[in-house]
MARBA-652341 format. One record per residue: residue number from 1; residue in one letter; chain; x, y, z of N, C-alpha, C in turn. Coordinates in steps of 0.05 Angstrom, whole numbers, plus 5000, padded with zeros to 4 digits. Atoms other than C-alpha are relative to their C-alpha. Layout:
<pts>
<pt resi="NUM" resn="A" chain="A" n_c1="X" n_c2="Y" n_c3="Z" ca_c1="X" ca_c2="Y" ca_c3="Z" c_c1="X" c_c2="Y" c_c3="Z"/>
...
</pts>
This chain:
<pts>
<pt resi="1" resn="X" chain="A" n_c1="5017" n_c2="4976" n_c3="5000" ca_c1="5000" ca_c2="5000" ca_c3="5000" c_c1="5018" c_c2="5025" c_c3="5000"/>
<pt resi="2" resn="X" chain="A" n_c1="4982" n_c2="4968" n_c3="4998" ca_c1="5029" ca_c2="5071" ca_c3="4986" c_c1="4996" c_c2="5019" c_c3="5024"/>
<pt resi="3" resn="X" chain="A" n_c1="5008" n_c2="4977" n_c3="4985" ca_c1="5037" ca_c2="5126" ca_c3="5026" c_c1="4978" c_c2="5017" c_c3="5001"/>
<pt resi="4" resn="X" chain="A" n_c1="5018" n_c2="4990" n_c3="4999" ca_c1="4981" ca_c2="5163" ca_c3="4995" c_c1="4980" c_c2="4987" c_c3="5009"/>
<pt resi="5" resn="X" chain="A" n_c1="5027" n_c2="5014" n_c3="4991" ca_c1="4932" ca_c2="5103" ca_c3="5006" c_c1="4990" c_c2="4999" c_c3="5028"/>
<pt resi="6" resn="X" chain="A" n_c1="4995" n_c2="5001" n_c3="4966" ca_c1="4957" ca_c2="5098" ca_c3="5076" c_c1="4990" c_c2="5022" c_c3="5010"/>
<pt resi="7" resn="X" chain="A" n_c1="5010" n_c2="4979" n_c3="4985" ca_c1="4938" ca_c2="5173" ca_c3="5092" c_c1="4973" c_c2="5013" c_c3="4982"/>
<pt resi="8" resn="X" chain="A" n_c1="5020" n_c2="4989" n_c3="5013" ca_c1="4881" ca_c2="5176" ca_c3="5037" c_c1="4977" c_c2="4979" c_c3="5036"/>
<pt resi="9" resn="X" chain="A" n_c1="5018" n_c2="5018" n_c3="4978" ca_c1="4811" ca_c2="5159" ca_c3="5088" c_c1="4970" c_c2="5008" c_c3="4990"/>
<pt resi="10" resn="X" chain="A" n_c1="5026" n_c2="4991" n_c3="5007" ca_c1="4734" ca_c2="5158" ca_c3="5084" c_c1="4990" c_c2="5005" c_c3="5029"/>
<pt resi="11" resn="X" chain="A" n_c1="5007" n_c2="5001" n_c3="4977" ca_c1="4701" ca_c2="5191" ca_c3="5138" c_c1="4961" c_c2="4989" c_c3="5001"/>
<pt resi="12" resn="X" chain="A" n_c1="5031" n_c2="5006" n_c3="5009" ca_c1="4624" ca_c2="5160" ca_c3="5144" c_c1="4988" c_c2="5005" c_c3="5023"/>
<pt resi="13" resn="X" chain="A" n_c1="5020" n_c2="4981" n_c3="4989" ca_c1="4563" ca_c2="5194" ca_c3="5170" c_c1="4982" c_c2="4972" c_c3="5019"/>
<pt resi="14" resn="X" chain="A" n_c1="5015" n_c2="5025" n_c3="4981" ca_c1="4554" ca_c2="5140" ca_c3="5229" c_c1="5021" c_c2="4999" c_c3="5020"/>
<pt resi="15" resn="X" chain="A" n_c1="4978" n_c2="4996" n_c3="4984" ca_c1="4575" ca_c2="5156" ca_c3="5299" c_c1="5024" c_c2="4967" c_c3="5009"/>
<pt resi="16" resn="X" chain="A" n_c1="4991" n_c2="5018" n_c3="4999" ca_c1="4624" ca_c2="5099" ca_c3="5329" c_c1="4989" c_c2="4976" c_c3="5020"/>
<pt resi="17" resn="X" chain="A" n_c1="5020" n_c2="5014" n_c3="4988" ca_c1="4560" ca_c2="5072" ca_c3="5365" c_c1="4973" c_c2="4995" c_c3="4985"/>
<pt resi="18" resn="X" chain="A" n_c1="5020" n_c2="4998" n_c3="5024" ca_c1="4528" ca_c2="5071" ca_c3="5297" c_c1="4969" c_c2="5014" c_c3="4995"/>
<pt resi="19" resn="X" chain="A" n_c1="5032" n_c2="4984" n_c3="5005" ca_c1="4468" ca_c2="5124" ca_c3="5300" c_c1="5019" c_c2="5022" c_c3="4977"/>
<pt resi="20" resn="X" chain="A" n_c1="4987" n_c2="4978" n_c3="5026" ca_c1="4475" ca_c2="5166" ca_c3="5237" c_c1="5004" c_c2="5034" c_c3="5011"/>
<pt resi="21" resn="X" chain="A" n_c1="4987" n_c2="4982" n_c3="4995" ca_c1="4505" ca_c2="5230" ca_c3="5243" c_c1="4977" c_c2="5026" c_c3="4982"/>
<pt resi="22" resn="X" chain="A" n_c1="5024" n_c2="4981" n_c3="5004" ca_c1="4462" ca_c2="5296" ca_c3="5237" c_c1="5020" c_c2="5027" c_c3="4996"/>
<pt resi="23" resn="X" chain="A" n_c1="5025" n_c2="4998" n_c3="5023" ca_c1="4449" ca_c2="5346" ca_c3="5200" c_c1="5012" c_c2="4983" c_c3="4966"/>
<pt resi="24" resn="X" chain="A" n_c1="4992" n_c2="5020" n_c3="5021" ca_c1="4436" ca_c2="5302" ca_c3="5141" c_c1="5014" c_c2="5019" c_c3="4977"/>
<pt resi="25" resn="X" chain="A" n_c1="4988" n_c2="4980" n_c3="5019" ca_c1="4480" ca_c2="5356" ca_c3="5101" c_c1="5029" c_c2="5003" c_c3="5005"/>
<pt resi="26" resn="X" chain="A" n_c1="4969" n_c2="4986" n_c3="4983" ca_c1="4542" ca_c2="5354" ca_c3="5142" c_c1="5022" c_c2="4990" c_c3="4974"/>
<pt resi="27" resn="X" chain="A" n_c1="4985" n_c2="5004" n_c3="5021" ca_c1="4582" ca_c2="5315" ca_c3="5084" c_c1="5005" c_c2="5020" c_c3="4981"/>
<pt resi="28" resn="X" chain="A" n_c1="5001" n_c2="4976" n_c3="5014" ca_c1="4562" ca_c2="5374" ca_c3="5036" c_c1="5019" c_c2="5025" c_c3="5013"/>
<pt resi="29" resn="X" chain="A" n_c1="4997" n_c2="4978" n_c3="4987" ca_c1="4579" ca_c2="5424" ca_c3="5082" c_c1="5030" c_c2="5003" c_c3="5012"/>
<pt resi="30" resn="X" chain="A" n_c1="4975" n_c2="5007" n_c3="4987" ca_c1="4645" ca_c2="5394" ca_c3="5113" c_c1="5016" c_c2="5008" c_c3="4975"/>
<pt resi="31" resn="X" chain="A" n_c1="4988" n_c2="4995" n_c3="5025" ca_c1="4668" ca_c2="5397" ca_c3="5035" c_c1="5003" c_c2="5026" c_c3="4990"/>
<pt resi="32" resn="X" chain="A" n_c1="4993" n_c2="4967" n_c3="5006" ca_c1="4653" ca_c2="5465" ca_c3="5026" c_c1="5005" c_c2="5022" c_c3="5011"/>
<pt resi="33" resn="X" chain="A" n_c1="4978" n_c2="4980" n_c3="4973" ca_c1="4694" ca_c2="5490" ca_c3="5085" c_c1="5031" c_c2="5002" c_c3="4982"/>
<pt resi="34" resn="X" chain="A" n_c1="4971" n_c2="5004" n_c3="5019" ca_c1="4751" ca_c2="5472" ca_c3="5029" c_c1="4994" c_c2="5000" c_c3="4978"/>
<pt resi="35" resn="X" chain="A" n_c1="5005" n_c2="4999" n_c3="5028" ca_c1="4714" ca_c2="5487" ca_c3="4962" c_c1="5016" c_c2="5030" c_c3="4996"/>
<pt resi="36" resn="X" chain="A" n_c1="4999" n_c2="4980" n_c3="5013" ca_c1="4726" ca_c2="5550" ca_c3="4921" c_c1="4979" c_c2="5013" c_c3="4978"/>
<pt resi="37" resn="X" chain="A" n_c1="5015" n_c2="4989" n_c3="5026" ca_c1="4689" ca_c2="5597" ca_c3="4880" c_c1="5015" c_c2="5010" c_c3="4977"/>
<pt resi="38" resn="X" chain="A" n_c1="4984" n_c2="4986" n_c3="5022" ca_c1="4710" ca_c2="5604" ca_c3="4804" c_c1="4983" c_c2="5025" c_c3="4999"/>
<pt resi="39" resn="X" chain="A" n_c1="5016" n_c2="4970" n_c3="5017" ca_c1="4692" ca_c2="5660" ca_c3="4766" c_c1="4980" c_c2="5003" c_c3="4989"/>
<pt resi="40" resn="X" chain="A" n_c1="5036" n_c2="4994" n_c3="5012" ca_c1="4630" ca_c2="5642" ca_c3="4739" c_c1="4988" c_c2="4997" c_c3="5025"/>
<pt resi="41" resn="X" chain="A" n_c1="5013" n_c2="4989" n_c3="4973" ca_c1="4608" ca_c2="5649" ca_c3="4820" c_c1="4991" c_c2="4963" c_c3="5000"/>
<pt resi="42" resn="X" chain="A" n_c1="5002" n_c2="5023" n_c3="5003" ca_c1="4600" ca_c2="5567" ca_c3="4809" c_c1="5024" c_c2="4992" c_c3="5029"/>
<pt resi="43" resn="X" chain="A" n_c1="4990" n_c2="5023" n_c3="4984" ca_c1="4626" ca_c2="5525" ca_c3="4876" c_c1="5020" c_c2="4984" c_c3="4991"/>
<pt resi="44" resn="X" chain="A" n_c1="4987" n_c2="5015" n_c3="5009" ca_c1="4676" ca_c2="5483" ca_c3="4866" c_c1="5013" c_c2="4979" c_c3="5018"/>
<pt resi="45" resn="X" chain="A" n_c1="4994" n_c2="5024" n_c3="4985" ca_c1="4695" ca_c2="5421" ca_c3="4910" c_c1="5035" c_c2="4997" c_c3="5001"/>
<pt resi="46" resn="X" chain="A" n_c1="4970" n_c2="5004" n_c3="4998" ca_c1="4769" ca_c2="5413" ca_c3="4936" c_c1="5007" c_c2="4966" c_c3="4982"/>
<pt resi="47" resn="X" chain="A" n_c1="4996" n_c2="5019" n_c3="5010" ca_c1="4801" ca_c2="5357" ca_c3="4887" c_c1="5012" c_c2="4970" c_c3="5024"/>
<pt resi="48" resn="X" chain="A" n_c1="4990" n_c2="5011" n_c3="4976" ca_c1="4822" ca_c2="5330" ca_c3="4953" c_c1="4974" c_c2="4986" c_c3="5020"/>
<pt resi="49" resn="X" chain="A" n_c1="5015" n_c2="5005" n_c3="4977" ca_c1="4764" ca_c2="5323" ca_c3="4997" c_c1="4970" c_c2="5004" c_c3="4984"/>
<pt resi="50" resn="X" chain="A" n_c1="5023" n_c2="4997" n_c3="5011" ca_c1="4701" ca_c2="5305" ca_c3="4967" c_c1="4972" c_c2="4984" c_c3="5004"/>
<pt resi="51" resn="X" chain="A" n_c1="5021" n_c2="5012" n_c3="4991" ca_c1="4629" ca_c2="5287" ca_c3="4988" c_c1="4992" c_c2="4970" c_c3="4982"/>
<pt resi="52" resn="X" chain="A" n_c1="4998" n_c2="5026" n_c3="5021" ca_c1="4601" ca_c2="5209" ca_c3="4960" c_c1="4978" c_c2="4986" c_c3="5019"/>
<pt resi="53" resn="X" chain="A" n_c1="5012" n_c2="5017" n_c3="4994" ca_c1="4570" ca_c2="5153" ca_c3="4995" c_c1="5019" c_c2="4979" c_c3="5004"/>
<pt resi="54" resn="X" chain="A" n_c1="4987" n_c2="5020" n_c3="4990" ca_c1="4593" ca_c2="5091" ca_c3="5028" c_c1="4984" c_c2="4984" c_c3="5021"/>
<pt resi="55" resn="X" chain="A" n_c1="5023" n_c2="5032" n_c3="4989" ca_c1="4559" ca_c2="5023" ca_c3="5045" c_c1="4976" c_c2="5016" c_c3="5006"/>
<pt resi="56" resn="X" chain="A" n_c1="5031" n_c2="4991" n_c3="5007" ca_c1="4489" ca_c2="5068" ca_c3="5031" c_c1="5004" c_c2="5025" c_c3="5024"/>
<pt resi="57" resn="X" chain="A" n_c1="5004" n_c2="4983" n_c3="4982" ca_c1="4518" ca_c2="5114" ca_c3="5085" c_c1="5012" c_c2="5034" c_c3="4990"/>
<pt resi="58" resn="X" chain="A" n_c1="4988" n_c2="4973" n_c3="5006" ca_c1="4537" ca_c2="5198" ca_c3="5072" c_c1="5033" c_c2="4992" c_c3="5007"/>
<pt resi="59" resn="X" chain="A" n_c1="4970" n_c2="5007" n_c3="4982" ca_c1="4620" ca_c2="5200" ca_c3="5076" c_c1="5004" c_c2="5024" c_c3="4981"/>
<pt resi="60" resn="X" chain="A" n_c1="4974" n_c2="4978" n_c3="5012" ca_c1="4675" ca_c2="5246" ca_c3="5055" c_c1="5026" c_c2="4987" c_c3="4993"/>
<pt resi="61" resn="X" chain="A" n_c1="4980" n_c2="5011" n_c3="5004" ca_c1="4732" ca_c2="5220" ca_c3="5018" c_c1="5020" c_c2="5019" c_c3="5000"/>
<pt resi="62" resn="X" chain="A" n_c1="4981" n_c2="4980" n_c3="4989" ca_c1="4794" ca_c2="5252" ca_c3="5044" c_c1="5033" c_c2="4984" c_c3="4980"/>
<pt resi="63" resn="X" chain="A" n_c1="4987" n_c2="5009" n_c3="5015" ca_c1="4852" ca_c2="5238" ca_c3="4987" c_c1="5032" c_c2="5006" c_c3="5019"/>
<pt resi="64" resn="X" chain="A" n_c1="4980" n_c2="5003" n_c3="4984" ca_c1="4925" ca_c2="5229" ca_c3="5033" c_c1="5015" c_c2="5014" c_c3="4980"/>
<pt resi="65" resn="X" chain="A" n_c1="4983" n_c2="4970" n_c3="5011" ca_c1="4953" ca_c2="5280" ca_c3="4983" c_c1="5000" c_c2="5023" c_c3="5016"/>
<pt resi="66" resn="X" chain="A" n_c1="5006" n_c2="4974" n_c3="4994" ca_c1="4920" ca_c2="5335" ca_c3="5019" c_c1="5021" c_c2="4994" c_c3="5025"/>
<pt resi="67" resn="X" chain="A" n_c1="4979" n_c2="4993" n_c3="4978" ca_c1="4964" ca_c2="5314" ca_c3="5081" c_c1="5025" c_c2="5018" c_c3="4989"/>
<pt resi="68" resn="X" chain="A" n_c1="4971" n_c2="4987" n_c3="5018" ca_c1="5032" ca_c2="5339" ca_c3="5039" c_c1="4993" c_c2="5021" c_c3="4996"/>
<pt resi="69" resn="X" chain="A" n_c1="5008" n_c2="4959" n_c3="5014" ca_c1="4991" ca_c2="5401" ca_c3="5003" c_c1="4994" c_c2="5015" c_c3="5020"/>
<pt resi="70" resn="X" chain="A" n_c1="5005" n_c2="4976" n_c3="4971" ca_c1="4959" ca_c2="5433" ca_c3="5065" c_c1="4998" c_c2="4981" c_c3="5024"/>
<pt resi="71" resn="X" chain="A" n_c1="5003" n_c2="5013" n_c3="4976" ca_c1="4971" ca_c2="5391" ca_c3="5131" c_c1="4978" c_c2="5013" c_c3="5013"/>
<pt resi="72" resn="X" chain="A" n_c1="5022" n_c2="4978" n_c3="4989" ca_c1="4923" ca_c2="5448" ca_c3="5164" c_c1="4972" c_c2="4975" c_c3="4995"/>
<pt resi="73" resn="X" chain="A" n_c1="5029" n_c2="5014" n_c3="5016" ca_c1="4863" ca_c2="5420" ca_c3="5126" c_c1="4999" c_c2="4976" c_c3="5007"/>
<pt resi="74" resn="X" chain="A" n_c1="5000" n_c2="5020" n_c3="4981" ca_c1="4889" ca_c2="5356" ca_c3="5131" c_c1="4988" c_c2="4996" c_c3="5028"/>
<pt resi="75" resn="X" chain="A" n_c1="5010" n_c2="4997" n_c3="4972" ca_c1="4875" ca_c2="5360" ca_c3="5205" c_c1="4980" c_c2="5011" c_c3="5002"/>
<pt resi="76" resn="X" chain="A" n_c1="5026" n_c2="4992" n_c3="4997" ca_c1="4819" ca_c2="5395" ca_c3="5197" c_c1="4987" c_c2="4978" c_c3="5008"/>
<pt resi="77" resn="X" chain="A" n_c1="5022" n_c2="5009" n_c3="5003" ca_c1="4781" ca_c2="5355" ca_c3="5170" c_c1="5002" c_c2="4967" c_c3="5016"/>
<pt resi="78" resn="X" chain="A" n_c1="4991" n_c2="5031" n_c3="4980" ca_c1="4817" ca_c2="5286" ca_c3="5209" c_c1="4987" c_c2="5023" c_c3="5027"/>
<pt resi="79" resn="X" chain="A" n_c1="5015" n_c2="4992" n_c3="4981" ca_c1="4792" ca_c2="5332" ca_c3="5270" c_c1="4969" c_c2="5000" c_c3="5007"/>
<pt resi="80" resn="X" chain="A" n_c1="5028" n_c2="5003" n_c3="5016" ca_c1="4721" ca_c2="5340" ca_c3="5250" c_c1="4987" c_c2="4975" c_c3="5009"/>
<pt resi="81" resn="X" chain="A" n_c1="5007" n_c2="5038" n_c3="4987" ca_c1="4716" ca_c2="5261" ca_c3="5256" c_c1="5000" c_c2="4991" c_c3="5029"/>
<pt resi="82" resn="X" chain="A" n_c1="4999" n_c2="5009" n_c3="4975" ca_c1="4748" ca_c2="5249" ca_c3="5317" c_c1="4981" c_c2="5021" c_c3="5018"/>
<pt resi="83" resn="X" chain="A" n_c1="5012" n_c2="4974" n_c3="4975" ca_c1="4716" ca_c2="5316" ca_c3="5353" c_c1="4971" c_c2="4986" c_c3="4993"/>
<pt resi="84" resn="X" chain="A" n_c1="5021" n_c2="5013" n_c3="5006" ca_c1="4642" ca_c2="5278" ca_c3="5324" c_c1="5003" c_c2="4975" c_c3="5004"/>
<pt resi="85" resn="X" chain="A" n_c1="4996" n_c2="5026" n_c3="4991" ca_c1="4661" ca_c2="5210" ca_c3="5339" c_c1="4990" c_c2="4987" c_c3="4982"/>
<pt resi="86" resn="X" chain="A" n_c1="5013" n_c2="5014" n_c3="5029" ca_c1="4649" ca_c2="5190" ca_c3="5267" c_c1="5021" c_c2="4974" c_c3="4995"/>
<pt resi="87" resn="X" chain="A" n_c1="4985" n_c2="5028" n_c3="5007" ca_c1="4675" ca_c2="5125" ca_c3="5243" c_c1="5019" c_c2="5018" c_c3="4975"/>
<pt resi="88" resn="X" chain="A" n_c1="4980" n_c2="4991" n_c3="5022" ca_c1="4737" ca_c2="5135" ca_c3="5196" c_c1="5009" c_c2="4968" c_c3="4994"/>
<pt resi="89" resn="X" chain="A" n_c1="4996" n_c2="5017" n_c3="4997" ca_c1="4749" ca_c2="5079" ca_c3="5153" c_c1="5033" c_c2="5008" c_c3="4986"/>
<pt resi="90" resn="X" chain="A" n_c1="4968" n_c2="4984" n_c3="5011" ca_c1="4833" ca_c2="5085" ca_c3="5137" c_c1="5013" c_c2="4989" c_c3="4970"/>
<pt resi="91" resn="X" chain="A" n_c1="4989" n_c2="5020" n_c3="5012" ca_c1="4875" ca_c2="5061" ca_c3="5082" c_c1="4988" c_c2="4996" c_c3="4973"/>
<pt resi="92" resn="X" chain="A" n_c1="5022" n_c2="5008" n_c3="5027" ca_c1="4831" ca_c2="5071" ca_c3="5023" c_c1="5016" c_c2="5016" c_c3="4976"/>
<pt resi="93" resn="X" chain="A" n_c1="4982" n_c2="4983" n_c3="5019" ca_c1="4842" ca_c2="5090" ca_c3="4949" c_c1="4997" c_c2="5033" c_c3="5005"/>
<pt resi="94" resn="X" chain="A" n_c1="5006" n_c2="4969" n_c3="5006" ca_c1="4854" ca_c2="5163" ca_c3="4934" c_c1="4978" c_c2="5016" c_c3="4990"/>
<pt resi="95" resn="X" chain="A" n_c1="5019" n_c2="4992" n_c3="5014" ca_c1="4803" ca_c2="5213" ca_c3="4915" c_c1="4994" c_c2="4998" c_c3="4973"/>
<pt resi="96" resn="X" chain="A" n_c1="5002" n_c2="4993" n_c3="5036" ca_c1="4779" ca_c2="5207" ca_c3="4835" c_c1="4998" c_c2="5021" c_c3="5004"/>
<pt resi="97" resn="X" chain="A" n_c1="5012" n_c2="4974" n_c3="5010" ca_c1="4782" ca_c2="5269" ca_c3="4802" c_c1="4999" c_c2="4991" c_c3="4982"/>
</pts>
């Protein structure tokens, strides 16, 4: 397994006593604490950290690049989880862009 797979992770919208995690928006919302707006005023999703689904549950796939590009963020958003007591599953592939 590489380095990136090793620090790529999914975080899923189910605490670690399995009741789903509220508001049902937080995946959206966690992502666009690290989007951008282009110039046509259009949103734009960090290529790094991007909302999805996993085993039918809300998640955030967090790509173990972003540790290297902005550790900050990194941590963020690895904070986020642990400070919610969300399940993180580790070790997964990297984000698609």
């Amino acid at each position: 397994m590489s380095d990136l797979e090793m620090n790529s992770f999914i975080i899923v919208g189910l605490t670690q006593t399995g009741e789903k995690f509220r508001p049902s928006d937080w995946a959206d919302r966690l992502c666009g604490v690290l989007s951008v707006f282009r110039a046509t005023k259009k949103m734009r999703y960090s290529p790094y950290v991007s909302p999805g689904d996993y085993d039918g549950q809300k998640a955030v796939f967090v790509d173990g690049q972003l540790q290297a590009l902005d550790p900050q963020a990194y941590q963020f958003v690895l904070n986020f989880a642990q400070d919610n007591k969300l399940q993180i599953v580790n070790g997964v592939c990297p984000v698609h862009r």
